[in-house]
ROVEXRO-703330 format. One record per residue (C-alpha): x, y, z; residue number from 1. Coordinates in steps of 0.5 Angstrom, whole numbers, padded with zeros to 4 digits, m for minus. Layout:
ROVEXRO-703330
X; Y; Z; num
X; Y; Z; NUM $
...
//
This chain:
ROVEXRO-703330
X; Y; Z; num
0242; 0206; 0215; 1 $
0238; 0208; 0220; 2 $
0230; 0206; 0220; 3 $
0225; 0211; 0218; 4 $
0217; 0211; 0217; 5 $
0214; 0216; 0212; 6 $
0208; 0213; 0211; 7 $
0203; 0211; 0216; 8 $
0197; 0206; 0214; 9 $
0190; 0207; 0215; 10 $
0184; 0202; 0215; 11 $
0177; 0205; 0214; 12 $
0171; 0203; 0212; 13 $
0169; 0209; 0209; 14 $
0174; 0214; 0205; 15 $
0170; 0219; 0203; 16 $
0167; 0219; 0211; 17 $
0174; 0219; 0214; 18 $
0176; 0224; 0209; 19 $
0172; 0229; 0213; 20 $
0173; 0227; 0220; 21 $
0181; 0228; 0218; 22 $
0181; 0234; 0213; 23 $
0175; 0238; 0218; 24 $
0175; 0235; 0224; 25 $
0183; 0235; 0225; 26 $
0185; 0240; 0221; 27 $
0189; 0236; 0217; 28 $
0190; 0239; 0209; 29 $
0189; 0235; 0204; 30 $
0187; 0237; 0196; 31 $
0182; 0230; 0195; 32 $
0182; 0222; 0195; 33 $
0186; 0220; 0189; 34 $
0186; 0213; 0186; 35 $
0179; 0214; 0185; 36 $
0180; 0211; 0178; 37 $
0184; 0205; 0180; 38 $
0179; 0198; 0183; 39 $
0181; 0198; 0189; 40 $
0187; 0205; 0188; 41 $
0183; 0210; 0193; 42 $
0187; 0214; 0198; 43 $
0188; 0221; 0202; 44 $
0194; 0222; 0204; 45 $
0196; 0227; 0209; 46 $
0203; 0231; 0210; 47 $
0204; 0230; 0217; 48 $
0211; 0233; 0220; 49 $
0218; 0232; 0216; 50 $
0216; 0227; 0210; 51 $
0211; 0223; 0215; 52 $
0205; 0222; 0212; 53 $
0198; 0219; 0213; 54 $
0194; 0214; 0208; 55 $
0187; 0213; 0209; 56 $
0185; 0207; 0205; 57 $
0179; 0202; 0205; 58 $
0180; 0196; 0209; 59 $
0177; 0192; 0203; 60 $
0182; 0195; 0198; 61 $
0188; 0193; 0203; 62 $
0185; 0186; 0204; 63 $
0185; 0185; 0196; 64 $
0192; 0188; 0196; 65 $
0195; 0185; 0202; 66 $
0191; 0178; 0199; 67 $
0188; 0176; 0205; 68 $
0180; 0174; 0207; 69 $
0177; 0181; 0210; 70 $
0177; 0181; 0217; 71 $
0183; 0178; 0219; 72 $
//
């Protein structure tokens, strides 16, 4: 079996601010953030190159989901 990343994980402070940055600022297509709906679920996802995607999610949210204090 040969190793592979298809997922890269972003914090970030603010979603809907990084969202821009990537999506107009980088070029980078996405439709929208979802998970809006789930507690701490909100994430853009970008497709990068062959599989390869990027996630920005808040760092709050990966701090509750990961179980650790915030600013670890």
């Amino acid at each position: 079996m040969n190793p592979r990343i298809t997922v890269m994980t972003v914090g970030v402070d603010d979603v809907e601010r990084s969202l821009t940055f990537y999506r107009e600022g980088l070029g980078l297509p996405t439709r929208r953030i979802v998970g809006t709906e789930c507690e701490h679920g909100a994430v853009a996802l970008f497709n990068l190159q062959l599989g390869l995607k990027l996630a920005i999610w808040a760092r709050k949210d990966i701090a509750h989901e990961a179980n650790v204090p915030l600013g670890l």
